[in-house]
C-alpha positions as CSV (number, residue, x, y, z in Angstrom):
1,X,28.4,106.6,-54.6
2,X,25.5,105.9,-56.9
3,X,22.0,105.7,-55.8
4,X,22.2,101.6,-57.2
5,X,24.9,101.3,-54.8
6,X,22.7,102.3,-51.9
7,X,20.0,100.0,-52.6
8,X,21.9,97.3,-53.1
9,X,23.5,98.0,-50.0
10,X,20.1,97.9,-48.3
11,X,18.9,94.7,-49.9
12,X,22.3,93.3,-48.7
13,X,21.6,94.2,-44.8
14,X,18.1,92.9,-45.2
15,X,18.9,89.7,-46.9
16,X,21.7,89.2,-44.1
17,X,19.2,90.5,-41.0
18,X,16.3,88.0,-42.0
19,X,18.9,85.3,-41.5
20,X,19.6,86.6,-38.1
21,X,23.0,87.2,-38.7
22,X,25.8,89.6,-37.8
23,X,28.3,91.4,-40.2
24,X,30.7,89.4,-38.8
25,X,28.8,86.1,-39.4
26,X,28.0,86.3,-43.0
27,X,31.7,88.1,-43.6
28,X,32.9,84.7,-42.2
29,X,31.0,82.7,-44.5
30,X,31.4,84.4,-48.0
31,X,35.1,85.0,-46.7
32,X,35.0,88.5,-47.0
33,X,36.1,90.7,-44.2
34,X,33.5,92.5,-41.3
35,X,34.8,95.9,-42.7
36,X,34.3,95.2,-46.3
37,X,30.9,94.0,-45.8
38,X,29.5,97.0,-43.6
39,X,31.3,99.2,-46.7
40,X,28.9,97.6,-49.1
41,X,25.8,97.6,-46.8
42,X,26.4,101.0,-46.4
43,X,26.6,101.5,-50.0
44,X,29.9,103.5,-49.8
45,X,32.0,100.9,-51.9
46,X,31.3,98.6,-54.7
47,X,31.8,94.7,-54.5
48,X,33.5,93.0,-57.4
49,X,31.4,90.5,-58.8
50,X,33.4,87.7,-57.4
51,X,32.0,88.8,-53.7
52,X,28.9,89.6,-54.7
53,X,28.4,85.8,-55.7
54,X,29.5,84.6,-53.0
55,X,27.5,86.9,-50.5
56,X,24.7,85.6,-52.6
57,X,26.2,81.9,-52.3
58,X,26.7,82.8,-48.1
59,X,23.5,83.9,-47.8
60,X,21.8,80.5,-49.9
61,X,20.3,83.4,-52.8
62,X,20.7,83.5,-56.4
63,X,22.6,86.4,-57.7
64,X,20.1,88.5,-59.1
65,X,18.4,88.4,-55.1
66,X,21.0,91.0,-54.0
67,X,19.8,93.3,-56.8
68,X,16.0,92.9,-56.4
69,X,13.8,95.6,-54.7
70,X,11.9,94.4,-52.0
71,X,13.4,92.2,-48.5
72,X,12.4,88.9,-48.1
73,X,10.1,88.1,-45.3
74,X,12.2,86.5,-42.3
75,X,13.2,82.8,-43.0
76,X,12.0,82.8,-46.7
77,X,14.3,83.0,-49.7
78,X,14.3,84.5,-52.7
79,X,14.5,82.6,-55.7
80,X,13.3,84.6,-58.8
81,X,13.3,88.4,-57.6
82,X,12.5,91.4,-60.3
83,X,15.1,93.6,-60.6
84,X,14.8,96.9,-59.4
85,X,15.7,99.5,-61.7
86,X,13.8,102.9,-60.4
87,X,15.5,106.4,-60.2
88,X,18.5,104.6,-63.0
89,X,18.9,105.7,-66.9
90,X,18.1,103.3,-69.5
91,X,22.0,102.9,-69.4
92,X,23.0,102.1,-65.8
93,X,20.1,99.4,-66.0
94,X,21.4,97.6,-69.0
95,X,24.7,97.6,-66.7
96,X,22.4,96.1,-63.8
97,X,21.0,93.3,-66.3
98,X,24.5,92.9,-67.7
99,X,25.5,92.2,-64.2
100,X,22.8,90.0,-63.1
101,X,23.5,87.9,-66.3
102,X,27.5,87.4,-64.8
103,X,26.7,86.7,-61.8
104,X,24.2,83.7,-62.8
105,X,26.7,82.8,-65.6
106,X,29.5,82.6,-63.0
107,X,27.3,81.0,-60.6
108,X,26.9,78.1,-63.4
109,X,30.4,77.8,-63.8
């Protein structure tokens, strides 16, 4: 899998782990299944941007949260993350952007 993949795997365990929750707790909320969710944290799948909105919904983020570049602190949320775009071509980050544009514009709607 892509390097992207990874990261956002990582920012997906840290995300869920400053909540204090278990795979199968936030799997349960964003109704997704346990197996699904380790997949994605482990960055060997890609989520669809339908669960990826509602992970972010689950876990109370925005959508661009699961694609920033740094963990939140424990009990704080992220509201207006950068996106992290290091080690990608000019081209995979327009992709990221394009991404983080759906997922707010799906959030909206």
């Amino acid at each position: 899998m892509h390097p992207f993949y990874q990261r956002l795997g990582r920012r997906l365990k840290a995300l869920r782990q400053a909540k204090g929750w278990t795979q199968q707790e936030l799997a349960d909320k964003a109704e997704l299944t346990p197996a699904f969710l380790s997949y994605l944290e482990n960055g060997s799948r890609s989520g669809s941007l339908e669960s990826l909105l509602k992970l972010a919904q689950a876990l109370g983020v925005e959508p661009e949260a699961l694609l920033a570049g740094k963990a939140p602190a424990a009990g704080k949320g992220v509201k207006h993350p950068s996106l992290s775009l290091e080690g990608l071509s000019a081209g995979e980050g327009h992709l990221v952007k394009q991404m983080a544009r759906s997922l707010r514009k799906k959030k909206a709607g």
